[in-house]
Every structure is written in structure tokens, then in C-alpha cells.
C-alpha positions as CSV (number, residue, x, y, z in Angstrom):
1,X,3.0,1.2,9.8
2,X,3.7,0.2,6.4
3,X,3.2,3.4,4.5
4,X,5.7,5.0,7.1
5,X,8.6,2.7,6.8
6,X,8.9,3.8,3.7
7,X,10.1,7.1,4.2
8,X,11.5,5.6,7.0
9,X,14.1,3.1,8.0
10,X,12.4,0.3,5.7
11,X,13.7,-3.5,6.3
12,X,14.1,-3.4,10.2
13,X,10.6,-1.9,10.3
14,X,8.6,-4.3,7.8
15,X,10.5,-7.2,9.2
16,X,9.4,-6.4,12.8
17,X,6.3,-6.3,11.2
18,X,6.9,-10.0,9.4
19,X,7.2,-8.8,6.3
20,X,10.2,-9.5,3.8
21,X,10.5,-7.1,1.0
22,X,9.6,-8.3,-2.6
23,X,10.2,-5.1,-4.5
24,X,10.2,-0.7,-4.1
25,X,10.9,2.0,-6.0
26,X,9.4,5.1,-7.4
27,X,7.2,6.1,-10.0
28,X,5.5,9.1,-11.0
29,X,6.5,10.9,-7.6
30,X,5.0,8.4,-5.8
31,X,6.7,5.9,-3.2
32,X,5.6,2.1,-3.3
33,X,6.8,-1.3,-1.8
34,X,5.3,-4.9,-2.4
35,X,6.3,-7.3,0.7
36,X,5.0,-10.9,1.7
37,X,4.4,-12.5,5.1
38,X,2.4,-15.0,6.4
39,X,-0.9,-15.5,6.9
40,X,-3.4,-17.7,7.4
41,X,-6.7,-18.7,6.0
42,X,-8.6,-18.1,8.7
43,X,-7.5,-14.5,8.8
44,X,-9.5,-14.2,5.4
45,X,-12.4,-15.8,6.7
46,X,-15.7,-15.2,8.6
47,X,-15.7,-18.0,11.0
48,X,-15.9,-18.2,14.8
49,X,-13.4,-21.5,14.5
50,X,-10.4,-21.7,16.6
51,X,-8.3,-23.5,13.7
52,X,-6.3,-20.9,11.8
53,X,-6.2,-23.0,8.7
54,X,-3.4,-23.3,7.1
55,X,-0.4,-21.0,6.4
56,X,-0.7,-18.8,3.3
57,X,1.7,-16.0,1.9
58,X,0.3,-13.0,1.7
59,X,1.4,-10.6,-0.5
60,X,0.6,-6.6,0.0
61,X,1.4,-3.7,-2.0
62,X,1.8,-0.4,-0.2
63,X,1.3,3.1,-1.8
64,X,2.7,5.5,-0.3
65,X,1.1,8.9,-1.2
66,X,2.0,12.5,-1.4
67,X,4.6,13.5,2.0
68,X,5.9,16.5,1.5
69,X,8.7,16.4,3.5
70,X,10.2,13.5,0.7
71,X,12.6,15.7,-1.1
72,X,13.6,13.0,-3.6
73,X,10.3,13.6,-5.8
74,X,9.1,16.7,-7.2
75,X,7.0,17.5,-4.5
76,X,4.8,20.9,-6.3
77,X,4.8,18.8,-9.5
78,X,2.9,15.8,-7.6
79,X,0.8,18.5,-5.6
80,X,-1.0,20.1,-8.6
81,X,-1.4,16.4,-9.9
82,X,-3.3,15.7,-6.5
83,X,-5.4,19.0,-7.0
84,X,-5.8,18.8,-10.8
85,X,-7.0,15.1,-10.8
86,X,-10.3,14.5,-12.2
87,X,-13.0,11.9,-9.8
88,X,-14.2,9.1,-11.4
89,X,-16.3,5.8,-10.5
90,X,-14.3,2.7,-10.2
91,X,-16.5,0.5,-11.7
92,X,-20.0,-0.2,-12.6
93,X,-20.2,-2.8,-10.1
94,X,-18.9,-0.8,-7.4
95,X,-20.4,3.1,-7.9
96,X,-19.7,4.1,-4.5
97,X,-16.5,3.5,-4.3
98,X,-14.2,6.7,-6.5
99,X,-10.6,7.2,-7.0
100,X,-8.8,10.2,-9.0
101,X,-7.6,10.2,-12.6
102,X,-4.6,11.7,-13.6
């Protein structure tokens, strides 16, 4: 629900989500927000314990990708960026896991 509100009516929809907005904008064609709520540290946790520990802020970034019904980016200009991007391994440590460059 995140990556929807924002191309959608943004702070009534994170906020029924208890989130408070922290930052957004746009860069290179690409929508993003950072909001906080609140956690806990049992939600972070493997445990069977009823206790939800104590009450952290959690802080998530949300990248909104290509939409191409978001006519304030160049939309063709992001698409051939999407098809033109080369794979590549995150890391040694994690060789399973690939992303796009470019």
C-alpha cells in the first residue's frame, strides 16, 4: 500500500497506515518516499514470546518504480532505461540475489 500512495493521495493514506512522512520527491524518473512509524522489537525477531519488546521507530524507504500512467516523468525515457539496464550480482556475499545497472 505504500508504493501506491504515492501516485496516490499520499498523507491520508501512509498515516492510516501509521506512517508519518520524513521526505519524497523524484529523481531520475523515479518516485520515492522515506516515512517512520512504530514498531517493535519483537516484530524483528524470531521468538514465540508474547512481550512485544519495546517500541522502536522504524524507518522505510519506498521506491516507487516505472507507472506509466505518472505523466510528471519522462515515461519512454525511463522505459528504455528499464530495458537497456545491464544485470549484475549484488554482492559477493549474496550471488543469488541481482539488481539492474543503469
Amino acid at each position: 500500500k505504500l508504493s501506491g500512495a504515492i501516485y496516490q493521495d499520499t498523507i491520508p493514506i501512509i498515516h492510516s497506515l501509521g506512517h508519518s512522512m520524513v521526505a519524497n520527491s523524484t529523481t531520475a524518473n523515479v518516485r520515492w518516499m522515506v516515512s517512520d512509524s512504530v514498531g517493535y522489537e519483537s516484530d524483528f525477531e524470531r521468538t514465540s514470546s508474547v512481550d512485544r519488546g519495546n517500541p522502536i521507530i522504524v524507518r522505510t524507504i519506498t521506491i516507487r518504480g516505472f507507472d506509466a500512467s505518472d505523466e510528471s516523468v519522462d515515461r519512454e525515457l525511463l522505459l528504455n532505461n528499464i530495458c537497456a539496464a545491464d544485470p549484475v550480482k549484488l554482492s559477493q556475499d549474496y550471488p543469488a540475489l541481482g539488481l539492474h545497472r543503469g
